[in-house]
Structures are given as C-alpha cells and as structure tokens.
DRENZAKE-602810 format. One record per residue (C-alpha): residue number from 0; residue in three letters; x, y, z. Coordinates in pm, 1 decimal, padded with zeros to 6 digits, always signed. Layout:
N
- NUM Ala X Y Z;
...
//
This chain:
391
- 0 Unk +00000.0 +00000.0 +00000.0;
- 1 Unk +00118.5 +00362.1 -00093.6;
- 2 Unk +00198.3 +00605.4 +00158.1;
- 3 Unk -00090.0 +00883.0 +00195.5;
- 4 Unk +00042.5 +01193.2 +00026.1;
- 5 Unk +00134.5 +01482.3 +00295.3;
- 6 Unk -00102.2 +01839.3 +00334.3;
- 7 Unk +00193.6 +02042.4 +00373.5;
- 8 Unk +00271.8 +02338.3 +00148.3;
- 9 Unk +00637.4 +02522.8 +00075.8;
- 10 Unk +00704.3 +02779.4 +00299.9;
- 11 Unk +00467.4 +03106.2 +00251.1;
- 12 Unk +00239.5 +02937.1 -00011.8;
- 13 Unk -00115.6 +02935.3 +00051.1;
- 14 Unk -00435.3 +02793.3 -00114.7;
- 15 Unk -00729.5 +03071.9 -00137.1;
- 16 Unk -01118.8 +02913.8 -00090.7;
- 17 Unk -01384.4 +02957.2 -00312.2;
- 18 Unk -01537.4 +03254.4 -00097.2;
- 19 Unk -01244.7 +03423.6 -00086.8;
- 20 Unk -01124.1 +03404.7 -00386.7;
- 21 Unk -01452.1 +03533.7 -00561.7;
- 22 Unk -01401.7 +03844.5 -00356.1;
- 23 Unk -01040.2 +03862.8 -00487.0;
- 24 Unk -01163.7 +03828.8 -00873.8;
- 25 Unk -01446.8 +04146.1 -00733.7;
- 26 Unk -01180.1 +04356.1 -00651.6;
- 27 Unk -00976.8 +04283.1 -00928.6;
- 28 Unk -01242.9 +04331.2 -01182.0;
- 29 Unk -01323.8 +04681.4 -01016.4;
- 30 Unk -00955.3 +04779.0 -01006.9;
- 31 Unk -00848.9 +04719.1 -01337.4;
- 32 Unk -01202.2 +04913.0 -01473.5;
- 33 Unk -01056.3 +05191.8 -01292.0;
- 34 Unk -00681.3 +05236.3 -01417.2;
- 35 Unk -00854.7 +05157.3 -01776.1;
- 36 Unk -01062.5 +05488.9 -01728.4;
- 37 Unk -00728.0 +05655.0 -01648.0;
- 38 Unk -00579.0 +05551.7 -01986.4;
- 39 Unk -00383.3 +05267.5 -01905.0;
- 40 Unk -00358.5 +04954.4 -02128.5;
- 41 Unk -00304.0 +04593.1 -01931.7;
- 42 Unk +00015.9 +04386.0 -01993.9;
- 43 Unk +00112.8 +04043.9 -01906.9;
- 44 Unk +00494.0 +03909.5 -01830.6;
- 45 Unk +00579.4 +03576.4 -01744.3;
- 46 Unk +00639.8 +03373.7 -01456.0;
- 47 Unk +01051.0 +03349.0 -01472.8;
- 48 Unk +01240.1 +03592.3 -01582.9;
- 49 Unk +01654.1 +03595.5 -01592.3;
- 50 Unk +01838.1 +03686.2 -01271.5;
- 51 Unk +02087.7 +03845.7 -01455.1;
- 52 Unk +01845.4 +04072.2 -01596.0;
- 53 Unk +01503.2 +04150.9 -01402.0;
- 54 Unk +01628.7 +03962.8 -01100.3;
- 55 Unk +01877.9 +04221.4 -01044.5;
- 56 Unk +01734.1 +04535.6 -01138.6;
- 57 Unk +01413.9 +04445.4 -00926.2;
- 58 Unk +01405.4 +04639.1 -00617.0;
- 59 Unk +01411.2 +04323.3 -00387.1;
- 60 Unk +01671.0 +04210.6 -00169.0;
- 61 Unk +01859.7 +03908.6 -00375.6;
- 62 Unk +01780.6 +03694.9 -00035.5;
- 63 Unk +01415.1 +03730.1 -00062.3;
- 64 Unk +01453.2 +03602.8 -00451.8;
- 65 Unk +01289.5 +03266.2 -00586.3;
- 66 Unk +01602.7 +03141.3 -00786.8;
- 67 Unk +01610.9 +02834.1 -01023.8;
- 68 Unk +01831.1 +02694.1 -01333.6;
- 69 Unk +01657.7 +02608.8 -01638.9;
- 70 Unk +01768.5 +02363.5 -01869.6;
- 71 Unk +02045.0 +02570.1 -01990.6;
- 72 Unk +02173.4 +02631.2 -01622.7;
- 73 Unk +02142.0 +02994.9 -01647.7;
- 74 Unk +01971.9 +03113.9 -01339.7;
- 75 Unk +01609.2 +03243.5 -01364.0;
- 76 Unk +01424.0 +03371.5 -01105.8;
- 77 Unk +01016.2 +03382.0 -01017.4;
- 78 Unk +00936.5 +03717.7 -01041.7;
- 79 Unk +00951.6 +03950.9 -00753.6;
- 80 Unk +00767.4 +04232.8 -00880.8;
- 81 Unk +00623.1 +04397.4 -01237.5;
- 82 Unk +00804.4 +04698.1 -01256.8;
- 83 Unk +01118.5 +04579.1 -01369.0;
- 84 Unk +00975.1 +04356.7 -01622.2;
- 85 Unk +00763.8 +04597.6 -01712.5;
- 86 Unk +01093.3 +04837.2 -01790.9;
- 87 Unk +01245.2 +04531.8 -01945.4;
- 88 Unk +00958.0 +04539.8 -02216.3;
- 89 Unk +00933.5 +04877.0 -02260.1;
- 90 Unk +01255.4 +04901.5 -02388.7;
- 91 Unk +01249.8 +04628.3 -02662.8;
- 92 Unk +00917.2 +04537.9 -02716.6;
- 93 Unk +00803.5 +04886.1 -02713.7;
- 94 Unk +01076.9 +05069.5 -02770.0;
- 95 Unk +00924.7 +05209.4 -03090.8;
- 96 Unk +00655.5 +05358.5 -02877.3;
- 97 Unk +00607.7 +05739.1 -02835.0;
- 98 Unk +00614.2 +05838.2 -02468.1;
- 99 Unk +00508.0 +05841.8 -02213.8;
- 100 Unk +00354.8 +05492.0 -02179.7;
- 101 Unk +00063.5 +05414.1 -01955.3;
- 102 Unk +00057.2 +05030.3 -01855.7;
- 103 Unk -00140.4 +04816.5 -01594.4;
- 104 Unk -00099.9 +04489.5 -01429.9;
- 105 Unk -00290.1 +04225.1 -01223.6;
- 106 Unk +00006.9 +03943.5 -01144.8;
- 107 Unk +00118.3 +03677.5 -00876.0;
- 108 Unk +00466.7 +03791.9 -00722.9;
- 109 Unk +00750.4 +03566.1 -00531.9;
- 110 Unk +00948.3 +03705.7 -00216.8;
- 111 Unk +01090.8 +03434.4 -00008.5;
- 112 Unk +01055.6 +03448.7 +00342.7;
- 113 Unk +01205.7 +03347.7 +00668.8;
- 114 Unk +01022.9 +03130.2 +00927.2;
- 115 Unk +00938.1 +03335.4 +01155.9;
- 116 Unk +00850.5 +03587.5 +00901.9;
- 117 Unk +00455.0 +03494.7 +00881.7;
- 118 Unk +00344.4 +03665.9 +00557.1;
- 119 Unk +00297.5 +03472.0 +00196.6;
- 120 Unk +00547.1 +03421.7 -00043.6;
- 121 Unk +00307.8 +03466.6 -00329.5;
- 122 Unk +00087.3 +03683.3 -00331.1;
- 123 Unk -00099.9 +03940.7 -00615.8;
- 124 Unk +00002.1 +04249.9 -00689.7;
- 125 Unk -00258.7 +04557.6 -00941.2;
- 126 Unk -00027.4 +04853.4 -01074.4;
- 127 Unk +00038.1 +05060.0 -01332.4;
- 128 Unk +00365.7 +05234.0 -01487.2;
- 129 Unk +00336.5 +05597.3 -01599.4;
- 130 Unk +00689.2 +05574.3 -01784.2;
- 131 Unk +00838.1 +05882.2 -01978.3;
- 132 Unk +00747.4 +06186.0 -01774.6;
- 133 Unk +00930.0 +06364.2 -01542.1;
- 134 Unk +00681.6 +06622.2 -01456.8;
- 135 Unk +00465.1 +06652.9 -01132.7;
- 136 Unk +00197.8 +06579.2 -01312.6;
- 137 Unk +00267.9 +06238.9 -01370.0;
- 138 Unk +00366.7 +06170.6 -01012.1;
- 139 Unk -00004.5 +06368.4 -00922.1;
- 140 Unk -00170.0 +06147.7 -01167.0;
- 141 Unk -00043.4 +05810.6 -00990.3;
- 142 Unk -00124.2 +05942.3 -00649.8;
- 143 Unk -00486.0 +06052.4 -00739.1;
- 144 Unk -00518.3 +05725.4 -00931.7;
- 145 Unk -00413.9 +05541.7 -00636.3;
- 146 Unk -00661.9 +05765.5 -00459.2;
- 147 Unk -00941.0 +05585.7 -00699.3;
- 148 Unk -00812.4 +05281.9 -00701.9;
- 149 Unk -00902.5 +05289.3 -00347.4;
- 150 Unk -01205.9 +05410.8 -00321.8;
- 151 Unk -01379.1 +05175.8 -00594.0;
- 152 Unk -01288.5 +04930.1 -00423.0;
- 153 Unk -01458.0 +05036.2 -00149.8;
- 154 Unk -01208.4 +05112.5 +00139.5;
- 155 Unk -01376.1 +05385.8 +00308.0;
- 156 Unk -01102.9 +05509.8 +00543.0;
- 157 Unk -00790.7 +05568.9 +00381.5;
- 158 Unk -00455.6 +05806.1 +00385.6;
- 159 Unk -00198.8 +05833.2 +00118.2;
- 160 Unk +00134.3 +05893.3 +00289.2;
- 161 Unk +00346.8 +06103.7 +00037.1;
- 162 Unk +00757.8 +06159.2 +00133.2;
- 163 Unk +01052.0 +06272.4 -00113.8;
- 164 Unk +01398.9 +06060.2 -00123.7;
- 165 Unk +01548.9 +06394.6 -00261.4;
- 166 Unk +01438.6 +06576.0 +00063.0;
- 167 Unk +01541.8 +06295.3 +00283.1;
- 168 Unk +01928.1 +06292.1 +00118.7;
- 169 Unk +01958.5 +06627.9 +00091.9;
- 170 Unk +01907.4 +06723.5 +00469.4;
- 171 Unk +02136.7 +06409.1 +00562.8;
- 172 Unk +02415.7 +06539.5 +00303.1;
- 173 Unk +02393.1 +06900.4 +00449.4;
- 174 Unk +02389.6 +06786.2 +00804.2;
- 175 Unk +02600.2 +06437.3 +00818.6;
- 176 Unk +02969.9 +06456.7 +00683.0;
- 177 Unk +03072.6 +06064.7 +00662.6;
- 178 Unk +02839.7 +05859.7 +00426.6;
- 179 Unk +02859.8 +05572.4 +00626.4;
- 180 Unk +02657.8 +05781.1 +00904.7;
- 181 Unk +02389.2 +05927.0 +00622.7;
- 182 Unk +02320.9 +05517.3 +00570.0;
- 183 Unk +02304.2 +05457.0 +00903.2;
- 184 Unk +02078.1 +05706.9 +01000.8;
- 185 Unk +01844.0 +05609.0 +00673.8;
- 186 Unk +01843.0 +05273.0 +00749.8;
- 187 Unk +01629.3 +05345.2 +01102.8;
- 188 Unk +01413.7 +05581.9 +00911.7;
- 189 Unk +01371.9 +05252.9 +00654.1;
- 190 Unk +01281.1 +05007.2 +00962.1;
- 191 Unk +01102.1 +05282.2 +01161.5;
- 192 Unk +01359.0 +05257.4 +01404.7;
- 193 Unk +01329.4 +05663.4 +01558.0;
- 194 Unk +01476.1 +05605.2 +01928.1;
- 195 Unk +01777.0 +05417.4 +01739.1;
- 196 Unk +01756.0 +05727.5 +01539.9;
- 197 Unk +01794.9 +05971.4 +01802.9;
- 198 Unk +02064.7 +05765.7 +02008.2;
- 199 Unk +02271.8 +05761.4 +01654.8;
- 200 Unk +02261.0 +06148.3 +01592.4;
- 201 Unk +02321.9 +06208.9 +01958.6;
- 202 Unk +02658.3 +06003.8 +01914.2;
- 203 Unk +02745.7 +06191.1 +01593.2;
- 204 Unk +02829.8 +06539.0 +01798.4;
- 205 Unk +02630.9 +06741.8 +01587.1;
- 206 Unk +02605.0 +07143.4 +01695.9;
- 207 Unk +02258.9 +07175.5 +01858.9;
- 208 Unk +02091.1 +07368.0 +01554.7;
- 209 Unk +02158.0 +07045.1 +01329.1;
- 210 Unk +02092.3 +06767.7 +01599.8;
- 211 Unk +01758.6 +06964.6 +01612.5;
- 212 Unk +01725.4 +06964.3 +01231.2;
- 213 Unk +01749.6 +06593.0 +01242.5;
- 214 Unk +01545.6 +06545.9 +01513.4;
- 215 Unk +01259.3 +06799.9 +01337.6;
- 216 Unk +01257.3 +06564.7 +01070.8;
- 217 Unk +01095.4 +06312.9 +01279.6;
- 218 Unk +00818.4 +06546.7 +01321.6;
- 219 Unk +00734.6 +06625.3 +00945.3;
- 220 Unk +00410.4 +06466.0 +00905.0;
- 221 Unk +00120.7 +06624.3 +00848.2;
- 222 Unk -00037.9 +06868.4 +00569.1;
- 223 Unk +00020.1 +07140.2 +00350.0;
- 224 Unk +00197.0 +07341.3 +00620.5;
- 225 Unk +00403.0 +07068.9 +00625.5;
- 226 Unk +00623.5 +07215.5 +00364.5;
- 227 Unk +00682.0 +07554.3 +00490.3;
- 228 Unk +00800.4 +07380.2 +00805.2;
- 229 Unk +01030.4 +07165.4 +00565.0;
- 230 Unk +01197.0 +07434.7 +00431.5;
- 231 Unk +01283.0 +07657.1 +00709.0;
- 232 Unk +01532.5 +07333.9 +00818.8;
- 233 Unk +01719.2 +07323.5 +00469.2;
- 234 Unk +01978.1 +07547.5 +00345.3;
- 235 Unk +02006.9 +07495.3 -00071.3;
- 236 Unk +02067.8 +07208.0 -00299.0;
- 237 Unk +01847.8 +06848.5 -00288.8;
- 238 Unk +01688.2 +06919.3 -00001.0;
- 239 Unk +01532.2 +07260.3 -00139.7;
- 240 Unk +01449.3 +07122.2 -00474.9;
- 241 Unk +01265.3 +06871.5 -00295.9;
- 242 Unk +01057.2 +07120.6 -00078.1;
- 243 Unk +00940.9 +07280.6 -00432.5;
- 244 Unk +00899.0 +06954.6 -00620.0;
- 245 Unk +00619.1 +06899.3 -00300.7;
- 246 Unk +00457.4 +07221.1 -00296.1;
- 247 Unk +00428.8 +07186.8 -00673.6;
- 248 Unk +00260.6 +06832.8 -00628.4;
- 249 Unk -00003.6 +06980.2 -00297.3;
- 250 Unk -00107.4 +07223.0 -00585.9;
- 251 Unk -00148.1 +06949.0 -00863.0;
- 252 Unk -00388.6 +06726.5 -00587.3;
- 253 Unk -00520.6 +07024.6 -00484.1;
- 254 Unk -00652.1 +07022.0 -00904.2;
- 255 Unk -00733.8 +06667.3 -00863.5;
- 256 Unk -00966.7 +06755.0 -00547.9;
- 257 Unk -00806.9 +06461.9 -00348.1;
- 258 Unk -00552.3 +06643.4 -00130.6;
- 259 Unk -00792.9 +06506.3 +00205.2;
- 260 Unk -00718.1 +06174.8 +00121.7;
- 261 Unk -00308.9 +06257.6 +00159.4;
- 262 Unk -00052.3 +06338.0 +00450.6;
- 263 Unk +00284.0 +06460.5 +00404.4;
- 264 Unk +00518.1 +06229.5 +00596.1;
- 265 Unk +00904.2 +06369.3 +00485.9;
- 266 Unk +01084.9 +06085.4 +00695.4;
- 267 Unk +00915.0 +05838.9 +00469.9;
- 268 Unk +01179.1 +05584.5 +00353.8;
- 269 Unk +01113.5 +05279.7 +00132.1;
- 270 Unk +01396.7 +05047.0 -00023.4;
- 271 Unk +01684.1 +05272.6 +00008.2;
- 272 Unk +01847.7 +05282.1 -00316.5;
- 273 Unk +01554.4 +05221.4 -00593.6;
- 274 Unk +01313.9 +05545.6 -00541.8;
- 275 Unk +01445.6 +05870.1 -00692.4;
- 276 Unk +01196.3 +06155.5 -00590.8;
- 277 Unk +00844.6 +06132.6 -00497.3;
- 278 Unk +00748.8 +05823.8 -00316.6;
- 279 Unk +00423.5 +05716.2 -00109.9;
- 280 Unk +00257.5 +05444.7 +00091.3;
- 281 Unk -00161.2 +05386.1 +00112.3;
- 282 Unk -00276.7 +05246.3 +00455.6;
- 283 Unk -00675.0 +05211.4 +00527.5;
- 284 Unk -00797.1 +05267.2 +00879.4;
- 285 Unk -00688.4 +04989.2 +01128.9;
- 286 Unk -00403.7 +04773.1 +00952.2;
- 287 Unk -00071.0 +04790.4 +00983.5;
- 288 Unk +00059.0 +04717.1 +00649.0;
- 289 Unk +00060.3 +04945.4 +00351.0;
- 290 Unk -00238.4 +04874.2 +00128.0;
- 291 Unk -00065.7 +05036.8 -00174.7;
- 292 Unk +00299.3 +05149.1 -00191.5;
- 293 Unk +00492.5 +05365.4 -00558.2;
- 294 Unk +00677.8 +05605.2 -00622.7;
- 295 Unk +00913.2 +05771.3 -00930.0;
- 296 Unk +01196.7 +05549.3 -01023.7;
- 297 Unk +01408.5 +05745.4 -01271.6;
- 298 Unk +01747.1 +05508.6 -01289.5;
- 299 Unk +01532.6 +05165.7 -01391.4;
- 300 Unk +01473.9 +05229.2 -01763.5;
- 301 Unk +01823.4 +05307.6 -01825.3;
- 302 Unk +01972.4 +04996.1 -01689.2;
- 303 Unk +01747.9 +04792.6 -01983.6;
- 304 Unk +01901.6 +05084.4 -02194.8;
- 305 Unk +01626.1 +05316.2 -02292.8;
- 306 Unk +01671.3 +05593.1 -02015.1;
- 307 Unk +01401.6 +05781.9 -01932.2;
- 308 Unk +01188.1 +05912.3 -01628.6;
- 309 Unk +00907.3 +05658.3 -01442.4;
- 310 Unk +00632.7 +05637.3 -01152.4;
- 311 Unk +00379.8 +05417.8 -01049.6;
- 312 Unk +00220.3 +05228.5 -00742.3;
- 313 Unk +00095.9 +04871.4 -00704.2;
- 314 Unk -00166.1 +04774.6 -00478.4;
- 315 Unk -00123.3 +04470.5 -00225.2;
- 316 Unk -00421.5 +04225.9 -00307.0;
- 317 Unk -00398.8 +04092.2 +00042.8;
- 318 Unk -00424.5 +04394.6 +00262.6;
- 319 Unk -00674.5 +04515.5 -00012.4;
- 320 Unk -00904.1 +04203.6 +00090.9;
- 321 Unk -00873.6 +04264.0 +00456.1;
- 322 Unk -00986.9 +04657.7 +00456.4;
- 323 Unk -01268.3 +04622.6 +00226.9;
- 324 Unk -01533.8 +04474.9 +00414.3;
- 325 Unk -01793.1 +04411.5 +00136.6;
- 326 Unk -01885.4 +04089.3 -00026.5;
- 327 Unk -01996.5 +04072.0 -00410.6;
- 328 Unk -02353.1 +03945.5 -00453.7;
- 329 Unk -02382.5 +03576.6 -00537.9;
- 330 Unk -02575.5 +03487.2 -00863.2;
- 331 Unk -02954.1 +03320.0 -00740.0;
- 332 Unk -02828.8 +02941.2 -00689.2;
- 333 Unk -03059.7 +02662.4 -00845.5;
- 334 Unk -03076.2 +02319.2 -00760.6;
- 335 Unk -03241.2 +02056.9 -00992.1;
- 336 Unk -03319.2 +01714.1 -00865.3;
- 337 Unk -03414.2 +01460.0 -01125.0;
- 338 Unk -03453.3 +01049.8 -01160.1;
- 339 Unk -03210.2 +00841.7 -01433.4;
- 340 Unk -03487.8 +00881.9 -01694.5;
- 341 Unk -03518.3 +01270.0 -01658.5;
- 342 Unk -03151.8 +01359.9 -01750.3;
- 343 Unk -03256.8 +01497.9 -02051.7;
- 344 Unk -03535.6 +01737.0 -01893.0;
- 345 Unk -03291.5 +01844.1 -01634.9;
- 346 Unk -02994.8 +01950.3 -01853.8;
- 347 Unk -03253.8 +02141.2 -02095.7;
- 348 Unk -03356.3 +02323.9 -01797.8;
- 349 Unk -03041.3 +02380.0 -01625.4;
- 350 Unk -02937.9 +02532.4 -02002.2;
- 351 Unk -03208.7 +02764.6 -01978.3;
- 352 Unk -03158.7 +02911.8 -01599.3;
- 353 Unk -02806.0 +02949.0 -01690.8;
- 354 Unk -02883.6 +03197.3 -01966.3;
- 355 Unk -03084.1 +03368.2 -01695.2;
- 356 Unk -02726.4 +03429.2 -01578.0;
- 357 Unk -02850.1 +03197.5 -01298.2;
- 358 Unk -02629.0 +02887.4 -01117.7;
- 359 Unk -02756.3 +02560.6 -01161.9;
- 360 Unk -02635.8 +02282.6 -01036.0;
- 361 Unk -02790.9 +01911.0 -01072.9;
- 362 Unk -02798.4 +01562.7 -00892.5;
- 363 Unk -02936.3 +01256.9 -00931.2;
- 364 Unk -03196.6 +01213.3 -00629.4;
- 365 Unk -03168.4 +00902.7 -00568.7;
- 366 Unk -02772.5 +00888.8 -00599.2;
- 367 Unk -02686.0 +01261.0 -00417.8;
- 368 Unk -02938.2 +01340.1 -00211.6;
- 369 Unk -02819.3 +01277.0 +00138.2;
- 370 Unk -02514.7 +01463.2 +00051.3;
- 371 Unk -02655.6 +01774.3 -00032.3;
- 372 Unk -02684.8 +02120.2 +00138.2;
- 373 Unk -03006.9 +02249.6 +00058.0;
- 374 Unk -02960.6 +02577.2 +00272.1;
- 375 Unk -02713.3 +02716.7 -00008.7;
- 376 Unk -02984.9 +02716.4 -00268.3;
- 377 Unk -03250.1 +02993.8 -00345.5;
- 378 Unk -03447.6 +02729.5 -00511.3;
- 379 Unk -03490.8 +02411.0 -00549.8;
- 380 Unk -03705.3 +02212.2 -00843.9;
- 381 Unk -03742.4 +01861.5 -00776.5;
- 382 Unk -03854.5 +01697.2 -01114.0;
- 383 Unk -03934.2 +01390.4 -00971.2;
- 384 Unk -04229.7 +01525.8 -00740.3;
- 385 Unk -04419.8 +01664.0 -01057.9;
- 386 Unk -04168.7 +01921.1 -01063.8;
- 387 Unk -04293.3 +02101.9 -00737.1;
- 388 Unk -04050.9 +02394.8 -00607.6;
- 389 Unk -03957.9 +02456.4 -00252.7;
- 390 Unk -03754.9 +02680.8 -00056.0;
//
C-alpha cells in the first residue's frame, strides 16, 4: 500500500477558498475598470524571468529572490515584482513607442521568506507604470489614481502617505559629513527605528541647531503646512528642490480635489536605493501594512538601456481584501433534482436558468441526495415530485 500523500505546502504558499477568492476576482475586476478609465492599457509578463536581468534590477533584496536553473543552467528567477519587467519590455518590445507609456498589471509575485517571518510568499500584486514623464503631473496622476483605485474598491477610510527621497538625502548630506553615518541614520528611518535614530545622531556630535534639524525631521508629518516647516530646516541644494517639487505636487492634488485623502510624511523611507523623488505608501484605517505602496523610479529604464523618467504604485491584493469589508452578490443558486430517466429534462432546464445568468447545479436524487446542502440554494425544483418547487 502507498503512503498517503502529505497536506503540507512550501514555505509562505497558501491555497485561497472559493469565498475568498470570488471576492479577490471582485476587486480585481473593479480595479483594473478603474486604471482603464485613467488611460492605461493591461500587460502580461511571465512567470521566470533571468536573474541576470530583471532579477537584479528588481528592487528586492537578492535573499528574498525565488532562484532556479533552467535547462540551460542559467539562473532564472520567479518574479519579484512587475516593474522591472515591465521596464524590461518597454525598452524592446516597445521601444518604438512614443512616450510616455501608460501600462497596468494584475500578477502573482515571489518574495521568499524566513520562518518566523509569517506573511505569503506569493501573493498578487494591481499597478500601473506611468513611464516617460518627469513632470509633477505624472507623479499627481499616480497618487490621485491610487486615490481611486481605493475608493472603488470600497475602502472607506484611507490616507496616502506622500515623502521625497530627494528631501530625505539632501538634509542628511547638508547635516552628516561621513556617508557611512547618512546610511546609518536612513536605514532606522527605513525600519522605523526613531529612538535608534535619536541615540545615533546624539553620538554623531552634531552642533545643537543640526541635531535639532534631524530630530525635526521626525516630526514632518502632516499637511500642506508641512512644507513651509520643511523648508525653514534646509539650506540649498536636494533638499530645497525637494521642498518645491512637493509644494508643486499639494497644488497638482489640490486640481485633482483629493488632497484630504493625503498626509505629508518627509521621513518616509522605502527600499533605500531604488526610489528617486516622490514616493508614497496607502494604509486604510486599522491595519498595519501598507495597502498600496509607488513612487518615481528614474534610474530603472536606463539599466534595460532606454533611459528615461518613471512612476507608479501597485496595490497589495492581500491587505486590499482585509480593509474592504464588502462581499460581491452571489448569482440566485438553483438546484435541480431529477430520476435516471429525466436527464434529458434536467440539462434542458439547467441550459435555460443558466442563460438567466442563474447557477444551476444538478444531482441525481436518488444517488446525491443525502449529501446535499439544501440551505445554499434559493431554489430548489425537484422533477421527480411533478416538478414542485420549494424553498
């Protein structure tokens, strides 16, 4: 006798029921109808890419990648993310393409993770890629997008946390000397680390007006006054530029009418080498994980060799699932019960309800009976009782 076959799962992989799953395939259906209404066009990549090319312009840590060699032992990888493969086809399949393009995804992504780590290793990811602008505009467009992304999904309670890399540098590099301290100091901001934050610029000897500067920074969140705070602790250079590239953005939501739904937050840090300007993180009301997380990326396109400026954002399927709390209505549900000789009868009209766009499904009384649930019906027609219907 064989030995039964084991339940277990690789690490971080998951199967998703029937209930939830139509709720996934809801929100997925109401998210894409929105980014098409914004102009964007849907593209599809596949599964494995090469490490050598996606896998290491991705903006995920090599440790967290899926690697594999394929029958020519080169080493693929499954991919992490859609915007680098995204770049990697907008340079050669598109290349011919005017810019800026405007493309949208709906995709299963790989991370790896540790043990103790508790989160999936696949999961689905809905973005788009505004690539070829460098203007505010396009960075307004993928915020406000992001903005109704959310809300047809439903998720009523919502902020858009909006920071700028540039700003972030810029007061380290005016402040902090020694690079290795500037990395230092941005990798607490990147883990939320503040008290290991503030015991790191106390042991830098700073004069008091730029320990306090640093220490200020920690305080930037908030709205539009927000940026006239942010400038009175900069001097010139990055960090200035940044405080304009923001005000012009407030004014370009401000157009867009959804400057309530975001908060300035200029110690925002995400990975911390890939974003390039603007960069922001959705949460709903209640969780603890981002919902939606972009930004502009303006060094990707040019390592596939067509350089040019790029944002976008890419909502997190799961945490999407957990803040809406709405469940798509179920098609009425028909059960037809019928004896050997009425098969015929029963699949004519089973045909017929299901052009109703109704369910149908059908058993064999005799045969099924016992096993059935009759409380998930809204009707059922029992052909061998004259075809009377109950409830």
């Amino acid at each position: 006798m064989s030995k039964p076959l084991g339940f277990e799962k690789p690490l971080g992989m998951r199967d998703i029921l029937p209930d939830l799953l139509e709720k996934q395939r809801w929100l997925e259906k109401r998210v894409k109808a929105c980014m098409k209404q914004w102009g964007y066009q849907e593209i599809s990549t596949p599964t494995l890419e090469y490490y050598d090319t996606v896998g290491e312009a991705s903006a995920t840590l090599d440790n967290r990648l899926f690697k594999l060699l394929d029958s020519e032992g080169k080493t693929v990888v499954l991919r992490p993310d859609m915007t680098a493969p995204i770049a990697r086809v907008a340079s050669s399949l598109l290349k011919e393409e005017p810019l800026p393009l405007r493309l949208m995804y709906s995709a299963n992504v790989f991370r790896a993770q540790r043990n103790e780590a508790g989160r999936n290793a696949e999961f689905t990811q809905l973005g788009i890629e505004y690539i070829g602008s460098a203007s505010v505009d396009a960075d307004a467009e993928a915020i406000a997008l992001a903005v109704s992304v959310l809300k047809a999904a439903g998720v009523k309670v919502f902020k858009i946390a909006v920071g700028h890399i540039g700003f972030l540098e810029g007061l380290l590099e005016e402040i902090v000397q020694r690079m290795e301290d500037r990395e230092r100091l941005k990798e607490f901001l990147y883990h939320r680390d503040y008290v290991g934050f503030r015991h790191y610029v106390q042991g830098l000897h700073l004069s008091r007006e730029n320990a306090a500067r640093l220490y200020e920074l920690l305080k930037l969140r908030g709205g539009k006054e927000l940026i006239d705070r942010a400038e009175s602790i900069t001097v010139n250079g990055q960090a200035r530029k940044a405080v304009t590239n923001l005000r012009q953005l407030w004014e370009a939501l401000e157009a867009y009418q959804v400057e309530k739904y975001v908060l300035l937050d200029l110690n925002l840090l995400r990975n911390l080498d890939y974003y390039t300007g603007i960069l922001f993180e959705g949460y709903a009301a209640n969780q603890g994980f981002a919902i939606c997380t972009g930004g502009r990326y303006d060094g990707l396109m040019a390592r596939f060799g067509r350089p040019c400026p790029a944002t976008g954002f890419a909502v997190q399927m799961d945490s999407l699932l957990e803040a809406v709390d709405y469940q798509p209505e179920q098609p009425s549900k028909f059960l037809i019960l019928y004896s050997a000789e009425q098969r015929m009868e029963a699949l004519e009209r089973a045909r017929k309800l299901r052009e109703e766009n109704s369910a149908v499904v059908i058993a064999q009384r005799k045969e099924e009976l016992a096993a059935l649930d009759f409380s998930q019906y809204a009707e059922v027609i029992d052909l061998t009782e004259e075809e009377a219907s109950w409830r």
